[in-house]
Backbone of each chain as ProteinMPNN parsed JSONL, in Angstrom:
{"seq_chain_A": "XXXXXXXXXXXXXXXXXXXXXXXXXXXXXXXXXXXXXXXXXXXXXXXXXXXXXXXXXXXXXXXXXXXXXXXXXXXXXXXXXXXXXXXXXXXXXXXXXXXXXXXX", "coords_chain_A": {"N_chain_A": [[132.739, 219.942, 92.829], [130.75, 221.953, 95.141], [127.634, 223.33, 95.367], [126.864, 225.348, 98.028], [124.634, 226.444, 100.174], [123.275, 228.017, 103.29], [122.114, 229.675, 106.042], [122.167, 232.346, 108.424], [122.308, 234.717, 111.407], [121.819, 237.847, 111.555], [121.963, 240.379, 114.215], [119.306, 243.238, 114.184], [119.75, 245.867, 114.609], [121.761, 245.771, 113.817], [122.754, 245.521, 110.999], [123.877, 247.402, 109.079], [126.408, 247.698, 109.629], [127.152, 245.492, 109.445], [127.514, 244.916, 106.87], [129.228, 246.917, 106.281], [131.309, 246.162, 107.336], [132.104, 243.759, 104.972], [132.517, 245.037, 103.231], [135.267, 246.514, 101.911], [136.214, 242.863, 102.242], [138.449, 241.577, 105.268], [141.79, 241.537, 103.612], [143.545, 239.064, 104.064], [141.593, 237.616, 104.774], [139.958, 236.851, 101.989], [141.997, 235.968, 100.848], [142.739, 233.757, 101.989], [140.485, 232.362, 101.904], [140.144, 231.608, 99.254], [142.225, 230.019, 98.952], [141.495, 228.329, 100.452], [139.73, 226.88, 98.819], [137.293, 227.961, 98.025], [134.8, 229.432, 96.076], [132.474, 232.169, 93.847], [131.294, 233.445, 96.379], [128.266, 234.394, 97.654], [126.49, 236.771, 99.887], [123.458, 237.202, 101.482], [120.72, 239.134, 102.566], [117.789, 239.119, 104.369], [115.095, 241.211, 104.894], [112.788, 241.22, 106.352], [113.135, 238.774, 108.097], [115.702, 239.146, 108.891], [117.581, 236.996, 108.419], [120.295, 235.982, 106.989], [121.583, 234.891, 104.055], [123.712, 232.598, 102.9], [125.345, 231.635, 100.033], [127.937, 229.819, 98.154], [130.238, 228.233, 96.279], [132.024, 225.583, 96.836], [134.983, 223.7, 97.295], [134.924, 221.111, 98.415], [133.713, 219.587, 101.134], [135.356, 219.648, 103.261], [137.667, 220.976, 103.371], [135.705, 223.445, 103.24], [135.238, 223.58, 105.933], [137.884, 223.535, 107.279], [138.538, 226.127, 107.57], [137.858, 227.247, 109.634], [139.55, 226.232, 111.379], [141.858, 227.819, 111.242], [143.725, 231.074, 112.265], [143.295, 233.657, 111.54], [140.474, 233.257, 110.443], [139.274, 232.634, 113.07], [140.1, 235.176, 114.34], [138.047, 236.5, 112.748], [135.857, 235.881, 113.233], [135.541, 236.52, 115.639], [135.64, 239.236, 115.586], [133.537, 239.574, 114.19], [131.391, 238.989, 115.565], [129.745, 240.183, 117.693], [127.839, 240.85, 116.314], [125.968, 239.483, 115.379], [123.79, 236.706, 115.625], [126.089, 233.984, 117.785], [128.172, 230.932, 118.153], [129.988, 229.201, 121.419], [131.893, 230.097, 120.792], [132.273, 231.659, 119.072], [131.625, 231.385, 116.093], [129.829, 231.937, 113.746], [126.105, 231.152, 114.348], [125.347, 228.814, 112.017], [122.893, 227.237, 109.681], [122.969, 224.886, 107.442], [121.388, 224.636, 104.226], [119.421, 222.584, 101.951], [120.579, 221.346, 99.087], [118.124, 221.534, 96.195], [117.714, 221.802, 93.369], [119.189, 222.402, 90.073], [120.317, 224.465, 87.548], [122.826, 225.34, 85.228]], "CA_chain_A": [[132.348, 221.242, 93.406], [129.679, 221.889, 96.011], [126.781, 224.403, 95.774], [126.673, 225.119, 99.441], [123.948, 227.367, 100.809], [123.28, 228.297, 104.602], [121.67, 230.749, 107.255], [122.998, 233.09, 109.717], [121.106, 235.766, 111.77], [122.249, 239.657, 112.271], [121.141, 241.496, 115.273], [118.532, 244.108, 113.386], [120.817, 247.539, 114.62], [123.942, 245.557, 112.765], [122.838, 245.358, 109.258], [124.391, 248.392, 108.433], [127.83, 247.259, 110.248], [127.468, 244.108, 109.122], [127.345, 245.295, 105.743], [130.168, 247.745, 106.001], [132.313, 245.467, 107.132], [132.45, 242.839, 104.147], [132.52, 245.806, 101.44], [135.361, 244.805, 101.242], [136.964, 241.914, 103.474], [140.012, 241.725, 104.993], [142.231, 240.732, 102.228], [144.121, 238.285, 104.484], [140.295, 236.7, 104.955], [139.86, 236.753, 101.275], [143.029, 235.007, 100.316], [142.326, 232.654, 103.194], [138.926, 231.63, 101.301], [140.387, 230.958, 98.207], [142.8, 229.344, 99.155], [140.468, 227.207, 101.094], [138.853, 226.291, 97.859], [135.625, 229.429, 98.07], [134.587, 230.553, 94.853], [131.221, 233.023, 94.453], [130.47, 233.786, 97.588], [127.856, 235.401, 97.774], [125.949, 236.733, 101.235], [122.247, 237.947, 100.684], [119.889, 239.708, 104.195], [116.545, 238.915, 104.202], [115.004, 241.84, 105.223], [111.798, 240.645, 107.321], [113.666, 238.029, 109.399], [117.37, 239.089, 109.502], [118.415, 235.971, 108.804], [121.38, 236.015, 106.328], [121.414, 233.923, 103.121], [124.659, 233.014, 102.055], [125.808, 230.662, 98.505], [129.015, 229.675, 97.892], [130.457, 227.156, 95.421], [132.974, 225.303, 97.374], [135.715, 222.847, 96.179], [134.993, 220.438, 99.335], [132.994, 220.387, 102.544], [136.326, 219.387, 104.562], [137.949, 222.118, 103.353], [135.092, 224.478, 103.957], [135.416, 223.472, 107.558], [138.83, 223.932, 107.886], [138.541, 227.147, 107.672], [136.817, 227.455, 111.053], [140.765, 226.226, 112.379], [142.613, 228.767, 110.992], [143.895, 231.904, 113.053], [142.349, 234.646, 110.328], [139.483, 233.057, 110.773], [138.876, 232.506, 114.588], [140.433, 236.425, 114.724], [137.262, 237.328, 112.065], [134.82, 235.585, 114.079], [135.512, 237.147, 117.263], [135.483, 241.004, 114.603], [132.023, 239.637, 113.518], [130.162, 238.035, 116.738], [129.041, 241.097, 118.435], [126.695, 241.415, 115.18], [125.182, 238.362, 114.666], [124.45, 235.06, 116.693], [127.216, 233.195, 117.12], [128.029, 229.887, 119.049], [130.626, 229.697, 121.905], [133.696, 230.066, 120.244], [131.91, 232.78, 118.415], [131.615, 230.946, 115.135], [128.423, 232.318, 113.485], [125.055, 230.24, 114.049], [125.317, 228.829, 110.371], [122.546, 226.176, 109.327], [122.969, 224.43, 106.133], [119.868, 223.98, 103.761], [119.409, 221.377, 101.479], [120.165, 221.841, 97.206], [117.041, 220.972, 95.125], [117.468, 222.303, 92.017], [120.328, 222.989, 89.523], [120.049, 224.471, 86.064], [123.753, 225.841, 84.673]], "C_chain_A": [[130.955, 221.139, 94.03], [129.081, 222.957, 96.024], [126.657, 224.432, 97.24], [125.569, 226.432, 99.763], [123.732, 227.124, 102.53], [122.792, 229.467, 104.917], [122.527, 230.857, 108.114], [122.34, 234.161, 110.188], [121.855, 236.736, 112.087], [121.968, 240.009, 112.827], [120.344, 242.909, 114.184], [119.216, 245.326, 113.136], [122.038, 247.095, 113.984], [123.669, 244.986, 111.386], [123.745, 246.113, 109.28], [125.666, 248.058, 108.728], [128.348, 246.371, 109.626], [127.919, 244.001, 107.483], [128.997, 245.74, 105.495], [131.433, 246.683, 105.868], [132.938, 244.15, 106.254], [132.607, 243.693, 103.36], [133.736, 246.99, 101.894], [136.023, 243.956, 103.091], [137.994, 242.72, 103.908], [140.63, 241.108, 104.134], [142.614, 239.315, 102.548], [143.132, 237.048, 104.042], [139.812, 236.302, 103.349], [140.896, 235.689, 100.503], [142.793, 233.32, 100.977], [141.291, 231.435, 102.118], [139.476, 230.987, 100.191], [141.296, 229.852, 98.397], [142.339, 227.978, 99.435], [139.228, 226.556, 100.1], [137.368, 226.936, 97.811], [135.766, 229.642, 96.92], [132.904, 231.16, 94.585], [130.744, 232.979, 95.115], [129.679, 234.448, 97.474], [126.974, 235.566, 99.39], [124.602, 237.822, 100.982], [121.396, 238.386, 102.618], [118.374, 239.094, 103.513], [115.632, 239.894, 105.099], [114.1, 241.73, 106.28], [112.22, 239.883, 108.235], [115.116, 238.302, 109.877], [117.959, 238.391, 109.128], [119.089, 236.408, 107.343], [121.144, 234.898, 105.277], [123.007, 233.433, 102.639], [124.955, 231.232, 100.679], [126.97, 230.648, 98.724], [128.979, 227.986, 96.814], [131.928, 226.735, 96.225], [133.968, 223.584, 97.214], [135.175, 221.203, 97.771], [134.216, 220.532, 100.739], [134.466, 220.639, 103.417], [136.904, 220.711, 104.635], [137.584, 223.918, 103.752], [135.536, 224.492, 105.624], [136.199, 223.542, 108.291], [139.524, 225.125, 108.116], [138.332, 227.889, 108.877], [138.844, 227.098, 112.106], [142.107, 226.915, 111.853], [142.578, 230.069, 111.776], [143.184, 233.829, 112.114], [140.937, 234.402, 110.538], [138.646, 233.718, 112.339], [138.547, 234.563, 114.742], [138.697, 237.684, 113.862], [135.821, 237.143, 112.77], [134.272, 236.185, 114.909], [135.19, 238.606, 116.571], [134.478, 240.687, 115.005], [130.985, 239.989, 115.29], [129.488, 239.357, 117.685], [127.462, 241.912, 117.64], [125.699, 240.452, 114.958], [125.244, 237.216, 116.019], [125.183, 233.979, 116.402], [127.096, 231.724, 118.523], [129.22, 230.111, 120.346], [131.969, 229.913, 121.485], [133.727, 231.141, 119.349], [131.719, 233.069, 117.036], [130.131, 231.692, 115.008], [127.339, 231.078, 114.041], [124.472, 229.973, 113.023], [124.348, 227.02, 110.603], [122.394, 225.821, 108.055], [121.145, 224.351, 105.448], [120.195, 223.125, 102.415], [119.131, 221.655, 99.729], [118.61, 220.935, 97.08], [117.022, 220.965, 94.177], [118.427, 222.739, 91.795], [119.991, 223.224, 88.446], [121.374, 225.507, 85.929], [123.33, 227.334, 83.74]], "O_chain_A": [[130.098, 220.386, 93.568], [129.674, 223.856, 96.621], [126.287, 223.362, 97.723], [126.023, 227.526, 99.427], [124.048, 226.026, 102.989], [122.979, 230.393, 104.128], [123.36, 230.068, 108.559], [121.652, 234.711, 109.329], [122.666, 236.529, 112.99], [121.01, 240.573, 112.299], [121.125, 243.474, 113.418], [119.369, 245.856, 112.035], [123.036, 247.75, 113.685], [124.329, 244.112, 110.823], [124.795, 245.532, 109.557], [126.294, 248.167, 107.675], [129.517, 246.244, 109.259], [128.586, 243.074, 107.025], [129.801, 245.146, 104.777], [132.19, 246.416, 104.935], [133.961, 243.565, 106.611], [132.978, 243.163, 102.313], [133.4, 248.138, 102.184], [136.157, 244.277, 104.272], [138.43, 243.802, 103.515], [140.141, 240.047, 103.746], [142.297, 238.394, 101.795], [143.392, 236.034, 103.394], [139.16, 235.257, 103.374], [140.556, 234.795, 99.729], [142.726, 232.192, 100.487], [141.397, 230.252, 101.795], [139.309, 229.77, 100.114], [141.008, 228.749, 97.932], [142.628, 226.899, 98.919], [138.196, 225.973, 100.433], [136.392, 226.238, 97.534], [136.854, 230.071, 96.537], [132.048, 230.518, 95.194], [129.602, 232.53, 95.021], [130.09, 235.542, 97.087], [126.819, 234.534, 100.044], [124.676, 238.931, 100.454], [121.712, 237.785, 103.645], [118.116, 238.746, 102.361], [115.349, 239.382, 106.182], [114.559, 242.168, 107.335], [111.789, 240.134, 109.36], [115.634, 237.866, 110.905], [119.158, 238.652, 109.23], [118.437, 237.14, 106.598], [120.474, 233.941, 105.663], [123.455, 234.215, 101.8], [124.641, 230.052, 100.835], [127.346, 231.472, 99.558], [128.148, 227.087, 96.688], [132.865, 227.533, 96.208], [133.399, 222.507, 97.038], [135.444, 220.12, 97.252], [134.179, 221.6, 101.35], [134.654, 221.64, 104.108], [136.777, 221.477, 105.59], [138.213, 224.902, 104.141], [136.078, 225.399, 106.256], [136.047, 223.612, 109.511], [140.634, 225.287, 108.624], [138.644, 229.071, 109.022], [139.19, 227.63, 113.161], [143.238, 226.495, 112.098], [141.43, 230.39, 112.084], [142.731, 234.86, 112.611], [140.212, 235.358, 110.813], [137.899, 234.66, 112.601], [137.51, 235.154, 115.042], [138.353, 238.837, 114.122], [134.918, 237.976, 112.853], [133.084, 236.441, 115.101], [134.298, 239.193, 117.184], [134.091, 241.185, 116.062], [130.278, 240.872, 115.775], [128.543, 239.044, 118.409], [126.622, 242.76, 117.943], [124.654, 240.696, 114.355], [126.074, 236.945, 116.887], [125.17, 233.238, 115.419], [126.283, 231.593, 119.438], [129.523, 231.302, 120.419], [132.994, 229.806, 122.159], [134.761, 231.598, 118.862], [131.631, 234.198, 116.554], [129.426, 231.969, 115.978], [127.869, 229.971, 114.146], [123.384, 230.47, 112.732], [124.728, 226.041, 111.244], [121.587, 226.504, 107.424], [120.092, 224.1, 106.034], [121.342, 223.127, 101.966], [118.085, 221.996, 99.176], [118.202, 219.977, 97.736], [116.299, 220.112, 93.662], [118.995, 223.431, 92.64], [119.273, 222.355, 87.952], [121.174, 226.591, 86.478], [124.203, 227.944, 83.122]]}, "seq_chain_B": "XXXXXXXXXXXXXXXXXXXXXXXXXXXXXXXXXXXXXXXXXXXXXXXXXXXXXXXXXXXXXXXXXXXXXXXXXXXXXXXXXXXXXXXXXXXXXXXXXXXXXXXX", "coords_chain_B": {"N_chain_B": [[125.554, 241.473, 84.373], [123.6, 240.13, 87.129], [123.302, 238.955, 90.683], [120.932, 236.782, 92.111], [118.867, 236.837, 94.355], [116.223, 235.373, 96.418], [113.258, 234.456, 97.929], [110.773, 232.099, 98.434], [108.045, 229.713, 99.496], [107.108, 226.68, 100.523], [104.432, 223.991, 100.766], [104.588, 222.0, 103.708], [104.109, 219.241, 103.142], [104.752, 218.845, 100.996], [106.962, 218.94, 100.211], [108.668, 217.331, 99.173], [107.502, 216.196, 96.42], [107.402, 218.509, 95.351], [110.684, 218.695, 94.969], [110.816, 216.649, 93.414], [109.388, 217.329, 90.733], [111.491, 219.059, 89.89], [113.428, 217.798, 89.185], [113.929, 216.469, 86.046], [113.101, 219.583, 85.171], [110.729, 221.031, 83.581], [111.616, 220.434, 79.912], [111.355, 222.487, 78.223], [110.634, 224.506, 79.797], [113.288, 224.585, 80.987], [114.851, 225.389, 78.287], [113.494, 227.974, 77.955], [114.242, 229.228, 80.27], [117.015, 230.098, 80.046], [116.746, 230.975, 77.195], [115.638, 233.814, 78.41], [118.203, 234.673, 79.493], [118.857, 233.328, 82.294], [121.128, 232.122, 83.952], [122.921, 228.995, 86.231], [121.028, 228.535, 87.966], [119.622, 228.086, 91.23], [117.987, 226.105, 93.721], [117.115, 226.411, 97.101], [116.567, 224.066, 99.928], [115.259, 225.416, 103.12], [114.758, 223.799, 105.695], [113.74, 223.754, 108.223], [112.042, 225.919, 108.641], [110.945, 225.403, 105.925], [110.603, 227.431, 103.827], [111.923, 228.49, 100.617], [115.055, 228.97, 99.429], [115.874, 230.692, 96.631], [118.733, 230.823, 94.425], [120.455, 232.546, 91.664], [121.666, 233.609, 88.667], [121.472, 236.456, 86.166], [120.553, 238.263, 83.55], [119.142, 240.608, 83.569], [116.678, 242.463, 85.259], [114.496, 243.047, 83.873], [114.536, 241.109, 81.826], [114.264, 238.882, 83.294], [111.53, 239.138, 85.237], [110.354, 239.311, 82.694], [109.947, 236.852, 82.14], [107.241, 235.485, 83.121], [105.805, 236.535, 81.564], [105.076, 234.596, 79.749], [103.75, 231.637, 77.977], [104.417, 229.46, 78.957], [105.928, 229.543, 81.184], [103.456, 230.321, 83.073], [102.056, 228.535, 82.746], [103.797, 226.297, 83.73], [103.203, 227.396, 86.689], [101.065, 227.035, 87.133], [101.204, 224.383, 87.399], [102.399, 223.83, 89.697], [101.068, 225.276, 91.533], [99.863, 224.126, 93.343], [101.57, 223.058, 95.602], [102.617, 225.069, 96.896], [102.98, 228.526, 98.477], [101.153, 230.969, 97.081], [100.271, 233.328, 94.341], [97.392, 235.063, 93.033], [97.716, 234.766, 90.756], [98.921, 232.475, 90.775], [101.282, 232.652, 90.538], [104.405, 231.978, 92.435], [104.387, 233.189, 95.918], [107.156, 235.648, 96.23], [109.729, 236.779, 97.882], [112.267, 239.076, 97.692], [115.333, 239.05, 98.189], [118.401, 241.111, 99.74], [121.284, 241.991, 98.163], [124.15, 241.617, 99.796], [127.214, 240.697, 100.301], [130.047, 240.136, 97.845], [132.142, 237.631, 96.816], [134.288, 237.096, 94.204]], "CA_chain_B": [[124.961, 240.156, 85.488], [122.985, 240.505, 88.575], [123.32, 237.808, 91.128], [119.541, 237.341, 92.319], [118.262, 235.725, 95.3], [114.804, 235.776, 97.031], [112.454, 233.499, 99.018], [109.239, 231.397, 98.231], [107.302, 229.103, 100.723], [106.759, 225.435, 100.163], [103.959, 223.17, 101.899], [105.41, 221.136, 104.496], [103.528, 217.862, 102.794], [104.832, 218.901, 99.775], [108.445, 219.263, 100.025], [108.922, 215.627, 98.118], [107.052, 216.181, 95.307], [108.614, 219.936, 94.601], [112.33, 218.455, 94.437], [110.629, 215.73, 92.229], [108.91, 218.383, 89.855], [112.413, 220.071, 89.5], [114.745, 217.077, 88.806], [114.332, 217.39, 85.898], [112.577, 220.179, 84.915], [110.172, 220.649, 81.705], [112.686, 220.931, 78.971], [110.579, 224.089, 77.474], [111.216, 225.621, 80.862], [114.844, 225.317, 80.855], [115.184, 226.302, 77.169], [112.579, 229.727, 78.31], [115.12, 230.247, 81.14], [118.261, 230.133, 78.964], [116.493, 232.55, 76.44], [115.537, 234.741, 79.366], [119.456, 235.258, 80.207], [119.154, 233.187, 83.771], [121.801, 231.009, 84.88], [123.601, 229.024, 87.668], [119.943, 228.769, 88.926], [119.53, 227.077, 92.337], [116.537, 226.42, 94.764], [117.889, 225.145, 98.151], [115.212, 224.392, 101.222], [115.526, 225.404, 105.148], [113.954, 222.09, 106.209], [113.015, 224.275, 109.602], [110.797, 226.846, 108.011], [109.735, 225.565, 104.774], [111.311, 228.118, 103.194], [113.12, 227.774, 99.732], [116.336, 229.878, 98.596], [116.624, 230.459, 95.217], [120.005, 232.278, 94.13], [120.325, 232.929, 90.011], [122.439, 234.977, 87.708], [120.045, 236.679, 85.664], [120.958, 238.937, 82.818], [118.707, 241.747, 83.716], [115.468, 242.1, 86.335], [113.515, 243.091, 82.876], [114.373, 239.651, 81.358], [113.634, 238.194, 84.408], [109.8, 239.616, 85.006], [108.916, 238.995, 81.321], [109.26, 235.009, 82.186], [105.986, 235.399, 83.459], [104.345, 236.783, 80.386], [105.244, 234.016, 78.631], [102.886, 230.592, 78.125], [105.243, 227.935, 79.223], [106.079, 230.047, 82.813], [102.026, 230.639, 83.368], [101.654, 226.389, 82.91], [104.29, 225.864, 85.163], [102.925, 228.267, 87.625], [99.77, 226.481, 87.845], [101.364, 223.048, 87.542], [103.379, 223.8, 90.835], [100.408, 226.167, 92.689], [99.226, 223.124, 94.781], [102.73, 222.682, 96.39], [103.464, 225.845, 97.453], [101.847, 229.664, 98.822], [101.277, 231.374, 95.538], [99.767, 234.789, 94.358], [95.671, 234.837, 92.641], [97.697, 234.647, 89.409], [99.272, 231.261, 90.653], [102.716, 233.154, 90.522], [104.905, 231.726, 93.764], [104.899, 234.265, 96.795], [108.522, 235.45, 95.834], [110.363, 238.424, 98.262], [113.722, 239.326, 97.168], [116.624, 239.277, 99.148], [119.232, 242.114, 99.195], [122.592, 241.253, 97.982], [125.405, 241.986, 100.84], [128.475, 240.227, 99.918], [130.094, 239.061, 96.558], [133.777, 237.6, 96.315], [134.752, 235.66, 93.061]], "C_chain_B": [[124.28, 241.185, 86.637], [122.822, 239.415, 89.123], [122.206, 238.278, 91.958], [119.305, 236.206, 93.602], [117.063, 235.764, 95.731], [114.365, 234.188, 97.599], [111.026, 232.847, 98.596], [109.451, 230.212, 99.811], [106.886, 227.828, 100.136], [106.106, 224.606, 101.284], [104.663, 222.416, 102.403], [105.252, 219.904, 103.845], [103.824, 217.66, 101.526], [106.254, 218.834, 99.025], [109.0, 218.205, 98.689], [108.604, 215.808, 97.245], [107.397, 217.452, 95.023], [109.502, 219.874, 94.424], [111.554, 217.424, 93.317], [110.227, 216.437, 91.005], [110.299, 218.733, 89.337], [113.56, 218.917, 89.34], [113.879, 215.822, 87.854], [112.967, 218.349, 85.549], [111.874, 220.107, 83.7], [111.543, 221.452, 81.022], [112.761, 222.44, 78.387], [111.194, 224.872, 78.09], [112.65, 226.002, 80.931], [115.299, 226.193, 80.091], [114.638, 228.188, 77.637], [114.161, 230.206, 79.374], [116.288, 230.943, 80.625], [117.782, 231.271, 78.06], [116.094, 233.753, 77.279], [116.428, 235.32, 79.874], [119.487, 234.863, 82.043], [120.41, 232.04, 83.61], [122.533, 230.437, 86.029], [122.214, 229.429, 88.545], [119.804, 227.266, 90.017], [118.451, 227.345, 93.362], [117.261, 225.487, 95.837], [116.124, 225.216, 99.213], [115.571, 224.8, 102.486], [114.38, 224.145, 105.524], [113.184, 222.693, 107.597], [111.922, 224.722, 109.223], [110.185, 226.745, 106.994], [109.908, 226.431, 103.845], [112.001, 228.089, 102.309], [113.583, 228.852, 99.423], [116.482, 229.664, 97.191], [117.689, 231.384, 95.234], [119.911, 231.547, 91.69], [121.148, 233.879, 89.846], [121.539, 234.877, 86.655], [120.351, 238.28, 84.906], [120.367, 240.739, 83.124], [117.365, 241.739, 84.531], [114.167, 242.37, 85.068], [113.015, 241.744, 82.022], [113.409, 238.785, 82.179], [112.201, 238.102, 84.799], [109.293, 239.28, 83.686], [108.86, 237.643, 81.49], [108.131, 234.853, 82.159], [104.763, 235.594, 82.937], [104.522, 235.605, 79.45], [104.104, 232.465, 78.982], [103.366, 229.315, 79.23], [105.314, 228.118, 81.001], [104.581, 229.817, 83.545], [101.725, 228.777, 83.777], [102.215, 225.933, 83.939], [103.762, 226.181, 86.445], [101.792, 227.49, 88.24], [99.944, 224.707, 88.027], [101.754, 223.085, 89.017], [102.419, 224.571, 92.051], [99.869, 225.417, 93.551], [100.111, 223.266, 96.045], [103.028, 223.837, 97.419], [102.527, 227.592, 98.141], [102.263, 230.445, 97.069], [100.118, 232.556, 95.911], [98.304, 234.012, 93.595], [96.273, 234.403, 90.871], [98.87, 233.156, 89.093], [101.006, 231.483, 90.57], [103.3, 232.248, 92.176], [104.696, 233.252, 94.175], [106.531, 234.048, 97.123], [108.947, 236.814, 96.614], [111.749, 237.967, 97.926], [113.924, 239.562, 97.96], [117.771, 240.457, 98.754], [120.482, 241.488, 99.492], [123.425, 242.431, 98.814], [127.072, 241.989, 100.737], [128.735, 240.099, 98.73], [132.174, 239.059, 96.652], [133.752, 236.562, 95.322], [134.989, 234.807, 93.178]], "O_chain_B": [[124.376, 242.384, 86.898], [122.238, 238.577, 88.436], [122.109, 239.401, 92.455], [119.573, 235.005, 93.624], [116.592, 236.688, 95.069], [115.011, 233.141, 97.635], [110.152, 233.71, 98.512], [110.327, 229.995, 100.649], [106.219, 227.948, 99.108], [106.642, 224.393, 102.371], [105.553, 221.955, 101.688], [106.292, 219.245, 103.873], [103.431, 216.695, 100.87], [106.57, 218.727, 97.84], [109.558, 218.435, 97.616], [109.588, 215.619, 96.529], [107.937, 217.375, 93.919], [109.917, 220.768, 93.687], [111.939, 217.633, 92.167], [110.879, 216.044, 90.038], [110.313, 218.704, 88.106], [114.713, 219.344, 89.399], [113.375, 214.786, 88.287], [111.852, 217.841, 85.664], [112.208, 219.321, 82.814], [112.187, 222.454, 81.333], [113.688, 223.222, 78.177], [111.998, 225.709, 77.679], [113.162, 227.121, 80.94], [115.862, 227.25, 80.378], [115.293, 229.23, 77.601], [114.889, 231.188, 79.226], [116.505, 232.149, 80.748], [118.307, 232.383, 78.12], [116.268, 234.826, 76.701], [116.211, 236.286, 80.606], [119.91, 235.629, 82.91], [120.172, 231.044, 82.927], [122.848, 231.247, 86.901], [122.155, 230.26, 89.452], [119.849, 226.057, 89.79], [118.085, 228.447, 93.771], [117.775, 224.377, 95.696], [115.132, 225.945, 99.214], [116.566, 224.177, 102.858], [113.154, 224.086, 105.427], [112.15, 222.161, 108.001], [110.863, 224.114, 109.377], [109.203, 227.43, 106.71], [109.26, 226.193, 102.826], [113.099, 227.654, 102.656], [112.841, 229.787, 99.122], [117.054, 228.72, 96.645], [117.699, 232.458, 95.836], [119.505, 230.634, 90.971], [121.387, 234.813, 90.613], [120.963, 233.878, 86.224], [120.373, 239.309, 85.582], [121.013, 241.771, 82.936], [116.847, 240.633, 84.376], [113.027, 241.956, 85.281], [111.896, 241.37, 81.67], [112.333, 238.238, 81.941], [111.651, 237.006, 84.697], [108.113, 239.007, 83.464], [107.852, 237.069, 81.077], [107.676, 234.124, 81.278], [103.593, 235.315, 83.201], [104.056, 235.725, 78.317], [103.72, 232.266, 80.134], [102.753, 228.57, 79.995], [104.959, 227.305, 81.854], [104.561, 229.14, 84.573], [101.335, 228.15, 84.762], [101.675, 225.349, 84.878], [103.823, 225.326, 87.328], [101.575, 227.309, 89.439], [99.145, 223.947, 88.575], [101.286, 222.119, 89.621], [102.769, 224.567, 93.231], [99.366, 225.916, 94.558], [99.701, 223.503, 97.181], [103.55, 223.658, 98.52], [101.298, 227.528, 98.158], [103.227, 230.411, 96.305], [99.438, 232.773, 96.914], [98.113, 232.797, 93.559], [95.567, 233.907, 89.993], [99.413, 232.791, 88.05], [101.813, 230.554, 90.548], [102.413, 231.958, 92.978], [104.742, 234.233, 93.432], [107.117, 233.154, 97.734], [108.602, 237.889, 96.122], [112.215, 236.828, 97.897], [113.205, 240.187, 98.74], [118.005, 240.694, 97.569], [120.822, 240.795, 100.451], [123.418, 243.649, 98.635], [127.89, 242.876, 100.98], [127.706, 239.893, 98.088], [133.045, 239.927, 96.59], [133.321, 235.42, 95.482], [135.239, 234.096, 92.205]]}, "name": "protein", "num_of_chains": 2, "seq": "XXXXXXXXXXXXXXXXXXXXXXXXXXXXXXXXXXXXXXXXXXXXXXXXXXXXXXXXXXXXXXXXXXXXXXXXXXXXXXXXXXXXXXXXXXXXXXXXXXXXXXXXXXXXXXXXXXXXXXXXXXXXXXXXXXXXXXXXXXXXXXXXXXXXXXXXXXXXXXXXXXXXXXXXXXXXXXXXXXXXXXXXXXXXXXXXXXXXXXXXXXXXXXXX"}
């Protein structure tokens, strides 16, 4: 299992949107995840820069990533991308950061 | 539970020797955290900004704040205040993040 953390940035006027629309998913997008080996996701704002925090514990990177070629996906992307910066395909602009520290 | 995240600041020259500090940790400290009700504690870095993510589950934000009255936290605090931006009382500069998401 993989602690995975990462950034993502919200346009400032789409917190509140951005918000709404994970509480809750779509279920489809939820099943999707698990499926895809996701377990505690969590997605945190950072209020001063926007930028997005998110955790996850994930069974695999590959798997994370194959998430990105699924049709649930792509279809949640394209929902999201008018909120946040995304790349051209409308994938978020997600940069990994680097574990340091584990204590159970 | 409360799943906790927030932000500290680590010198750029310092990055190396703050993952070395924390793998592993003083033993004391772990035990303090464990009686404090934290776990599933993680510090990741943004390698861009210097920036470190912690995320934590953390029994209560009362537990959590008394770390700091305690001897063992205070030692650390000043063992680690070279590395990093810190308060007059050697505390890290720590803003909390607001939690957005959570799926199991």
């Amino acid at each position: 299992m993989i602690r995975k953390a990462f950034k993502m940035k919200v346009y400032p006027n789409n917190i509140e949107e951005y918000a709404r629309r994970h509480n809750p998913i779509w279920p489809e997008l939820e099943q999707l995840l698990k499926e895809h080996g996701v377990h505690n996701y969590n997605i945190f704002l950072d209020s001063e820069t926007h930028f997005l925090f998110g955790y996850a514990e994930v069974e695999s990177e590959e798997k994370w990533n194959a998430l990105g070629d699924t049709e649930v996906c792509k279809k949640w992307w394209k929902h999201m991308a008018g909120l946040m910066e995304t790349n051209t395909d409308d994938s978020p602009v997600s940069i990994d950061l680097k574990h340091l520290f584990h204590m159970s």
